[in-house]
C-alpha positions in Angstrom: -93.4 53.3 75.3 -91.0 56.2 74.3 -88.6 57.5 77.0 -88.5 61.1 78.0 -85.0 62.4 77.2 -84.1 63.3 80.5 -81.9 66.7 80.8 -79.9 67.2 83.9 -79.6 70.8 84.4 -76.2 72.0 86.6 -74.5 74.8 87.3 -70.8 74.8 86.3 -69.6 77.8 86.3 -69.1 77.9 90.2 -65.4 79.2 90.5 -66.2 82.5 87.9 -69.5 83.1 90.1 -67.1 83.0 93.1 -65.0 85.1 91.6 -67.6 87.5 91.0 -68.5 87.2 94.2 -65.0 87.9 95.7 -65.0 90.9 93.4 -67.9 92.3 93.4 -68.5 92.8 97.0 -65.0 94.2 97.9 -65.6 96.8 95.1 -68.8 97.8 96.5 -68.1 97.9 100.2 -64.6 99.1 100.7 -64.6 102.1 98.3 -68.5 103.0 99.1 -67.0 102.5 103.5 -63.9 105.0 101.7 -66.0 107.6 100.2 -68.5 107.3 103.2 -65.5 108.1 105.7 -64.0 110.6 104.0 -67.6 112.2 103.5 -67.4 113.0 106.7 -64.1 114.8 106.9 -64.1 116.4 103.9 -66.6 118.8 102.1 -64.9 118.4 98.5 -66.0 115.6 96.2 -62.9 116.0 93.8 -60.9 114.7 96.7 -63.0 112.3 97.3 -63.7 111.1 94.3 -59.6 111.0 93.6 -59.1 108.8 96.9 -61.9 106.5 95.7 -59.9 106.3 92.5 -56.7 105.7 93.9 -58.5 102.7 96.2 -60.4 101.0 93.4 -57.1 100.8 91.1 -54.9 99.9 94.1 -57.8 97.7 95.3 -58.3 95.4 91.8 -54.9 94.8 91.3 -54.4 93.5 95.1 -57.5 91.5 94.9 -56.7 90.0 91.4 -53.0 89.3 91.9 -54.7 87.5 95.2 -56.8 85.4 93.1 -54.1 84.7 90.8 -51.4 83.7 93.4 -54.3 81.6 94.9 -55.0 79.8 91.5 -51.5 79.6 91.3 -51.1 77.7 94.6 -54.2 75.3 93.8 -52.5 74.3 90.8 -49.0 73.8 92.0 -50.9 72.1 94.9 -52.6 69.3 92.4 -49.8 68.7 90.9 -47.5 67.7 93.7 -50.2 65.6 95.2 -51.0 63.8 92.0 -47.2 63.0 91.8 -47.2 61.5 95.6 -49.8 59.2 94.3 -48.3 58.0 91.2 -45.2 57.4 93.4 -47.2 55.6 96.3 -48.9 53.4 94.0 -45.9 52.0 92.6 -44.4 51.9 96.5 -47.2 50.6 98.3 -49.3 49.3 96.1 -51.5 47.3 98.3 -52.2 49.9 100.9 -53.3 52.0 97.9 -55.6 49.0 97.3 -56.8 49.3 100.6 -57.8 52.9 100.3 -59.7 52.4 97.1 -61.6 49.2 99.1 -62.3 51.9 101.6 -63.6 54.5 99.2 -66.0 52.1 98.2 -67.0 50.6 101.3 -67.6 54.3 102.4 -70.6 53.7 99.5 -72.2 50.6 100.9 -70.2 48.2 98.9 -68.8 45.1 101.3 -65.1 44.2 100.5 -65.6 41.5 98.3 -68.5 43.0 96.4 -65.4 46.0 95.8 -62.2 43.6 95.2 -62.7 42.8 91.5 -63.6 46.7 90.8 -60.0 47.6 92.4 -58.6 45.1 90.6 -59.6 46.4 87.4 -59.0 50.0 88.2 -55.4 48.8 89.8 -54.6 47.9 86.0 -54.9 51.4 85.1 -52.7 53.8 86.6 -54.0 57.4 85.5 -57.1 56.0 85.9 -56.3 55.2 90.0 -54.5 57.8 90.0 -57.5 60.3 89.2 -59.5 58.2 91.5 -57.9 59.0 94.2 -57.2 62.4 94.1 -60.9 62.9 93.1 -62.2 61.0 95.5 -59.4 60.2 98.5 -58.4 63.4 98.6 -60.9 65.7 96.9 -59.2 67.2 94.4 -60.1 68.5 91.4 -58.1 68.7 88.2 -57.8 72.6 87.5 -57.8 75.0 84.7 -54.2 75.5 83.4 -55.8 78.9 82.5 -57.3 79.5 86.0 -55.3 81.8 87.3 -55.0 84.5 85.1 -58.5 84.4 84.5 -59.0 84.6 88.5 -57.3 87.4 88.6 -58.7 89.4 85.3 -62.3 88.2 86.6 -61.8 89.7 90.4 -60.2 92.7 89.6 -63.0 93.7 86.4 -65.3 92.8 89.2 -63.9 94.9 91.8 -63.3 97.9 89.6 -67.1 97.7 88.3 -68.4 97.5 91.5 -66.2 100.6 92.7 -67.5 103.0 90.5 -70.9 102.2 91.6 -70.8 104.1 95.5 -68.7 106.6 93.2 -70.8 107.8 91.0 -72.8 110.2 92.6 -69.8 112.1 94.0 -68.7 112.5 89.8 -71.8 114.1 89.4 -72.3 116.1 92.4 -70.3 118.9 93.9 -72.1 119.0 97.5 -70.8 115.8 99.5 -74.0 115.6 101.1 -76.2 115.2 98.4 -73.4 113.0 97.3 -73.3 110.7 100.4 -77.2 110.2 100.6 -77.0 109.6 96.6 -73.8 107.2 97.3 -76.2 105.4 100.3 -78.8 104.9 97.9 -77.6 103.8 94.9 -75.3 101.3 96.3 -77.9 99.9 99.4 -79.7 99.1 95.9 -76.7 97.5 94.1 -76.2 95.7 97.1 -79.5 94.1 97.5 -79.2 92.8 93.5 -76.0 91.6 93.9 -76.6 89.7 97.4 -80.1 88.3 95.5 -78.2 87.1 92.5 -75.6 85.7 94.6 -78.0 83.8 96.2 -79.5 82.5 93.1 -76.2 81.6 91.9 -75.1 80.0 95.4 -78.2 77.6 96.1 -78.6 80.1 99.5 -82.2 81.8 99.7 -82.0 85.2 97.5 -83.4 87.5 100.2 -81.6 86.5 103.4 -78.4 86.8 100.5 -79.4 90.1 99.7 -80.1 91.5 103.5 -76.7 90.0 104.6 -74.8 91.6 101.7 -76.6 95.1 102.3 -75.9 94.8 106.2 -72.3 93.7 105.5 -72.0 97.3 103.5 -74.0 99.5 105.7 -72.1 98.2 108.8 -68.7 99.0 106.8 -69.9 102.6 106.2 -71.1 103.9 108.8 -68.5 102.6 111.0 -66.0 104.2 108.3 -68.1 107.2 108.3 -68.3 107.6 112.1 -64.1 107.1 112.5 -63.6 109.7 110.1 -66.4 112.1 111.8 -64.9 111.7 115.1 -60.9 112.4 114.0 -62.2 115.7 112.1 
């Protein structure tokens, strides 16, 4: 009887989504909170629209030399631990032995069922190596090109959700109509965003998207109320 060819279907791309994420919702919130504060201070969109400017470039390159310098660190990170372990299982070899046992034990196998697997994995050391930083310590190998493309990834994001909330004030000379335009147009981008995000995530899209829209609206209009009460 022929077989099916069975497809497995996974999503990979989880650290540029989070990246997005990171991104994204910082570029939407703090310069929409921004232009919403200063909305109430100020009657002139030029000056609002330069101080949303001014926030979006200071804001991508501090969030993307974050995610670089966090890359960075994960990196540097893996590749001390992966020496510790080349070094341990030449030192203490048997306790290392011990720990793979454990790892398997932790899977249902008894100890005897695992000793001729640790054996064999014993006479190759990358191979135990990458067995135990996979799966003793969690650790995943990462991308020697991670970092930079963190950091390009958040900051792209960031500036393209920043000139979202500041559209309407490029357009619009009266703040007001700019504000409620600003509200509206980003409430929406919001909601898309937090509902893609959930898709993305494996969270459920709509309680995603109300959480991402109350996030912003709470930023706002507590922005928009500081700024109201010091004018």
């Amino acid at each position: 009887m022929p077989q099916t060819l069975h497809i497995e279907k996974h999503f990979t791309a989880s650290e540029t989504v989070r990246d997005i994420v990171i991104g994204m919702s910082d570029g939407l919130t703090v310069p929409f909170a921004l232009a919403a504060g200063l909305s109430g201070a100020v009657s002139s969109t030029g000056i609002i629209v330069t101080a949303g400017l001014a926030e979006i470039a200071a804001g991508s390159i501090a969030m993307g030399l974050g995610g670089y310098l966090a890359a960075k660190s994960d990196a540097e990170h893996y590749v001390s631990e992966k020496k510790r372990e080349h070094l341990e299982i030449k030192e203490k070899t048997e306790i290392e032995k011990m720990e793979v046992s454990q790892v398997f034990q932790s899977y249902g196998l008894t100890a005897e069922e695992s000793t001729p697997i640790v054996e064999a994995l014993s006479q190759r050391p990358e191979a135990w190596v990458d067995f135990m930083m996979r799966f003793e310590l969690g650790l995943e190998e990462p991308n020697p090109k991670r970092a930079l493309s963190s950091a390009l990834t958040i900051g792209g994001a960031y500036v393209g959700g920043g000139f979202i909330p500041l559209f309407s004030y490029m357009v619009f000379s009266n703040a007001s109509i700019a504000l409620f335009l600003s509200i509206l147009i980003t409430f929406v981008a919001l909601a898309v965003f937090g509902y893609i995000k959930g898709h993305f995530t494996g969270t459920v899209p709509i309680k995603s998207a109300f959480q991402t829209v109350l996030i912003g609206g709470i930023a706002a209009t507590a922005a928009f109320a500081i700024a109201k009460a010091i004018s």
